[in-house]
C-alpha positions in Angstrom: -4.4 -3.2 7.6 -5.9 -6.7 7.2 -3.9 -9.6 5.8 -0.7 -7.6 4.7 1.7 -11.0 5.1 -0.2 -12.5 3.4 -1.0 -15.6 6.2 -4.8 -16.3 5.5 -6.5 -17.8 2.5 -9.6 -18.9 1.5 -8.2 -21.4 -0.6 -4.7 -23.1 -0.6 -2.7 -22.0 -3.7 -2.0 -24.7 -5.8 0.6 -25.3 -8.9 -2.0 -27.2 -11.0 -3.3 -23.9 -10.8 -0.8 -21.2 -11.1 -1.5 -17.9 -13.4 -4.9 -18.6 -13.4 -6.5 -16.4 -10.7 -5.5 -18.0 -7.5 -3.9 -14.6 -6.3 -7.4 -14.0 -4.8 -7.0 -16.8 -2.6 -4.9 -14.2 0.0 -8.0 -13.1 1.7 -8.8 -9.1 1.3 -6.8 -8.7 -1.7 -7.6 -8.8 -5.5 -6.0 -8.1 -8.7 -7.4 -4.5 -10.5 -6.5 -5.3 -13.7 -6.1 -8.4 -16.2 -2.7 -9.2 -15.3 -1.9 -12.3 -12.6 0.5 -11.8 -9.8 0.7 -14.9 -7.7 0.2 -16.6 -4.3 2.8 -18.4 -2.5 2.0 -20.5 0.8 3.5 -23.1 3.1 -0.1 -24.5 3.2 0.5 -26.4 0.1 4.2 -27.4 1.0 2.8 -31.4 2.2 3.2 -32.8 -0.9 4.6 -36.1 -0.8 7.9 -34.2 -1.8 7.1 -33.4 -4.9 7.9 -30.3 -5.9 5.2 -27.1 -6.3 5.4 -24.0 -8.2 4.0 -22.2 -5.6 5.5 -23.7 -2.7 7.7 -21.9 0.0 10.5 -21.3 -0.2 11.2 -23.2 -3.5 9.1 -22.2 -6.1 8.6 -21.1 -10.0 10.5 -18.1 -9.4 13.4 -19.4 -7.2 13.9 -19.8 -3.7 13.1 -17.3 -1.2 11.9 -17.8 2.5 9.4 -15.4 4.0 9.8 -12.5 6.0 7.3 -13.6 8.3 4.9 -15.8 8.7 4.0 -18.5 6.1 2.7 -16.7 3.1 3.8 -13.7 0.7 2.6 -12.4 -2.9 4.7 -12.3 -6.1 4.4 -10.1 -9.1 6.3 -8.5 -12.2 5.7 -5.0 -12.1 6.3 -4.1 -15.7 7.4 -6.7 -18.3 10.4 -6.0 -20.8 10.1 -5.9 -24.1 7.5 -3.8 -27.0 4.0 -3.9 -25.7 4.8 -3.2 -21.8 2.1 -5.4 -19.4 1.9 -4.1 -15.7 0.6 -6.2 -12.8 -0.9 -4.8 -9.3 -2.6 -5.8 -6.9 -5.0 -4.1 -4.4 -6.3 -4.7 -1.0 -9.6 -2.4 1.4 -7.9 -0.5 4.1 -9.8 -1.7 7.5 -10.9 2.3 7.9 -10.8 5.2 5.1 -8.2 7.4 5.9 -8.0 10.8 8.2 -7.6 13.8 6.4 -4.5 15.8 7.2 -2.8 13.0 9.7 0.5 12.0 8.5 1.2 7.7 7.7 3.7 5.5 7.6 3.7 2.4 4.8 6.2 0.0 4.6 6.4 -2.9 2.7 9.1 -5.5 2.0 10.5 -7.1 -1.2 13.2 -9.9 -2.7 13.9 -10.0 -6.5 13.4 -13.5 -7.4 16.4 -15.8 -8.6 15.3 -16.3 -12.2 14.8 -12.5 -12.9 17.1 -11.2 -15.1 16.3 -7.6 -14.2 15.9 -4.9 -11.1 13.6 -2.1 -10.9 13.1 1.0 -9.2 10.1 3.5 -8.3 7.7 0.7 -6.6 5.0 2.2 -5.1 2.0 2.5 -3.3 -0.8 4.4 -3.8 -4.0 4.9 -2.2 -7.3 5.8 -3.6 -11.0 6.5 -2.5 -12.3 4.2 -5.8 -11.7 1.0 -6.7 -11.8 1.2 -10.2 -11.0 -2.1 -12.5 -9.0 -2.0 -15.5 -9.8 -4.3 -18.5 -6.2 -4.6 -19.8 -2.9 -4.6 -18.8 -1.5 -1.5 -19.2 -0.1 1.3 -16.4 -2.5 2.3 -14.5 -1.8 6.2 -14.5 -2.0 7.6 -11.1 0.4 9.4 -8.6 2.1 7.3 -5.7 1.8 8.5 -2.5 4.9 6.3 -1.8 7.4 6.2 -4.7 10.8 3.6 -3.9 13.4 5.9 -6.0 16.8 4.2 -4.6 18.9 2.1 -6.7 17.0 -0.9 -8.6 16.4 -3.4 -6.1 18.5 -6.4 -7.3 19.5 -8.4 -3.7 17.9 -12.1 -4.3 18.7 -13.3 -0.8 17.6 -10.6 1.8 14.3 -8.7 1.6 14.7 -5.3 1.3 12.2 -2.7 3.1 10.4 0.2 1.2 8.8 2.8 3.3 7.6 6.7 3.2 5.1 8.4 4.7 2.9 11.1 3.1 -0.5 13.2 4.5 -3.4 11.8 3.6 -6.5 14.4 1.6 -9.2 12.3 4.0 -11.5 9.1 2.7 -8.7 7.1 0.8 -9.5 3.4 1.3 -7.8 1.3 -1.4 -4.2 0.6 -1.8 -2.9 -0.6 -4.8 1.1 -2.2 -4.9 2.9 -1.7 -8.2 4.5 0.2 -11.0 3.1 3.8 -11.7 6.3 5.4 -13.3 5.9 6.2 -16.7 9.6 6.4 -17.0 10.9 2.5 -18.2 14.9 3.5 -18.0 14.9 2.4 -14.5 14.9 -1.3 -15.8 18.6 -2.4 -15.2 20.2 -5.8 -16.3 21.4 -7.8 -13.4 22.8 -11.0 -14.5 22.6 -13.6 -16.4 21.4 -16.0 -13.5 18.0 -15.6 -14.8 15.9 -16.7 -17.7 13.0 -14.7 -17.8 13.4 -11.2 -19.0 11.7 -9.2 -16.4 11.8 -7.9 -13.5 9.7 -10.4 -10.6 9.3 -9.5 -6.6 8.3 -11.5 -3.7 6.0 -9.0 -1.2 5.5 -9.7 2.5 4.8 -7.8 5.0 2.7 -4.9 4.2 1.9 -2.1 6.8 0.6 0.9 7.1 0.1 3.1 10.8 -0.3 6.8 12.1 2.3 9.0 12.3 2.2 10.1 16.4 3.2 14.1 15.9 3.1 16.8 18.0 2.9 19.8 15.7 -0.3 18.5 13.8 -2.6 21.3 13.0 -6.0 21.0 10.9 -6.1 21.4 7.0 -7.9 24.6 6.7 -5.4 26.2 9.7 -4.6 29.5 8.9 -2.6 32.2 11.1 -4.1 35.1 12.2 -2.7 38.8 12.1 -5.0 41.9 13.6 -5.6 43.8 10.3 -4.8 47.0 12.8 -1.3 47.3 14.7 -1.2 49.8 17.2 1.8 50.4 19.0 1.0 53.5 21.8 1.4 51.5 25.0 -2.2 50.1 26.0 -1.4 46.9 26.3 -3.6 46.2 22.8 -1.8 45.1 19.7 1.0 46.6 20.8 3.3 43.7 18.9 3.5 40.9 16.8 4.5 38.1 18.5 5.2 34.8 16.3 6.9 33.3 18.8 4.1 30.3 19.7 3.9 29.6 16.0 7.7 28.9 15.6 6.8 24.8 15.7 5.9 25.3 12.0 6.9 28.6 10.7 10.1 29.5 10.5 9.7 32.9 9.7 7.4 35.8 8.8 8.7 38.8 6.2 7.0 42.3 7.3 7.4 44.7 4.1 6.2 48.2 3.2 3.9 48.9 0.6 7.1 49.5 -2.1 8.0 45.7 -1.3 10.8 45.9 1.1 11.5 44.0 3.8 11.3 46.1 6.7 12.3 43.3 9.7 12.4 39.3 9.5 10.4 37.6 12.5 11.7 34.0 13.4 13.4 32.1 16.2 15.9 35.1 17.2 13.8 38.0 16.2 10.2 36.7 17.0 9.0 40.3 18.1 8.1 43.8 15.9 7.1 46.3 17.7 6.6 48.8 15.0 9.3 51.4 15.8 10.8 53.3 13.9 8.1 52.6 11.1 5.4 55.5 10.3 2.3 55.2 10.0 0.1 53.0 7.2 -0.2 50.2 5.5 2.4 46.7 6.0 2.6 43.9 4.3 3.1 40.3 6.2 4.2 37.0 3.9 5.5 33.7 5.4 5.6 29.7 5.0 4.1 27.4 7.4 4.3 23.2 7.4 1.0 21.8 8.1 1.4 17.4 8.2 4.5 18.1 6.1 2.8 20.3 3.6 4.2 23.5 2.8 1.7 25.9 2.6 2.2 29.9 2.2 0.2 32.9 3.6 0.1 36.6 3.5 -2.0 39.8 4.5 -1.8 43.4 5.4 -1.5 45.2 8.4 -2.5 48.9 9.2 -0.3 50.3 11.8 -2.2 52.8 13.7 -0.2 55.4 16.6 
């Protein structure tokens, strides 16, 4: 993904300026809604020694060096207090997204010195719209990444938040923030701070493809002959799951009262019909396809 440290700018954030739009300045990102994270960069740090709200790594918020490079975003995910504001911010993936192929994000994040809380559930989601939302409420989606550890209260170190997840095909926004609708997770640190919420640094953004080698396509579905005929001519004599035991684990065969007759997997991967009469056999199993679990059954007509 482009720019996800945060290191170019069209503009050098300055503190004359601060809260007033200047996120925007981190080239390929923007804010969705009304609210105003903030843009921190060394760029600005040449200033006769006079101190800069948005310098690094003393700034409005505390002091906090990056975790790479020379720039990194700040925000308050959800403010305290009756009336709940919410601030994101989004960024264009360089590509849209492959449907079915598995990704790994990662992001990392500080609490700031003068927060007085920590939060839990930061997340990332991506989208195939760019909407823009004229207020500053949630913005009501699903996460694809979802932080649910402890509330992230360390001030010193940055602290990584990763997951991976399958992606539906032609998602090409991400947006970093708060989607929880749950507020409990807000959890009083100290009294170090004075402003009653909760307020991250963010470097370090990433996102890459998962290398696997039990990937199969979305619409992959296993196949069964609809006729079993076990007589010895080399023809649908068996049922043999055993190249299919990278993603199922194992396939029920019952009769047509509903009982399990035999239980294919890794020890038992063959059914060669004896001992069962004629007629119709039911098949029902589980499968993982990109981490998904998907489920599939069918009949089978065994034929002597």
């Amino acid at each position: 993904m482009y720019n996800g440290s945060f290191e170019e700018y069209s503009e050098c954030p300055v503190s004359a300026e601060m809260n007033n739009g200047q996120f925007e300045r981190a080239r390929g990102w923007w804010i969705p809604t009304l609210a105003s994270p903030d843009y921190y960069h060394r760029c600005n740090n040449d200033n006769n020694g006079t101190w800069n709200s948005v310098w690094i790594p003393n700034n409005f918020w505390g002091h906090q060096e990056t975790f790479y490079g020379d720039g990194y975003a700040g925000f308050i995910p959800v403010m305290d207090g009756s009336g709940l504001e919410y601030e994101y911010f989004r960024t264009e993936l360089i590509s849209p997204l492959k449907p079915c192929i598995e990704y790994r994000f990662s992001m990392y994040v500080s609490l700031a010195d003068y927060s007085t809380h920590g939060l839990s559930k930061l997340g990332a989601y991506f989208s195939t719209d760019n909407p823009y939302q004229q207020n500053t409420s949630r913005i009501i989606n699903n996460p694809q990444i979802k932080y649910t550890g402890v509330p992230i209260t360390d001030t010193i170190n940055w602290t990584k938040i990763e997951g991976t997840f399958t992606a539906d095909g032609g998602e090409q926004y991400l947006t970093i923030g708060f989607f929880d609708e749950n507020i409990d997770t807000l959890f009083v640190q100290s009294s170090l701070g004075f402003y009653f919420h909760p307020y991250y640094y963010v470097d370090s953004i990433s996102l890459y493809q998962v290398e696997s080698n039990n990937t199969v396509p979305c619409d992959f579905q296993i196949t069964f002959p609809n006729v079993f005929t076990p007589n010895g001519d080399g023809m649908n004599d068996i049922i043999n799951i055993s190249d299919l035991l990278g993603f199922v684990k194992e396939v029920k065969i019952l009769n047509r009262w509903g009982n399990v007759i035999t239980l294919l997997n890794k020890d038992n991967p063959i059914w060669n019909g004896s001992n069962c009469p004629d007629g119709v056999y039911y098949y029902i199993f589980k499968y993982e396809v990109s981490s998904k679990q998907k489920h599939q059954s069918g009949f089978i007509q065994l034929v002597r």
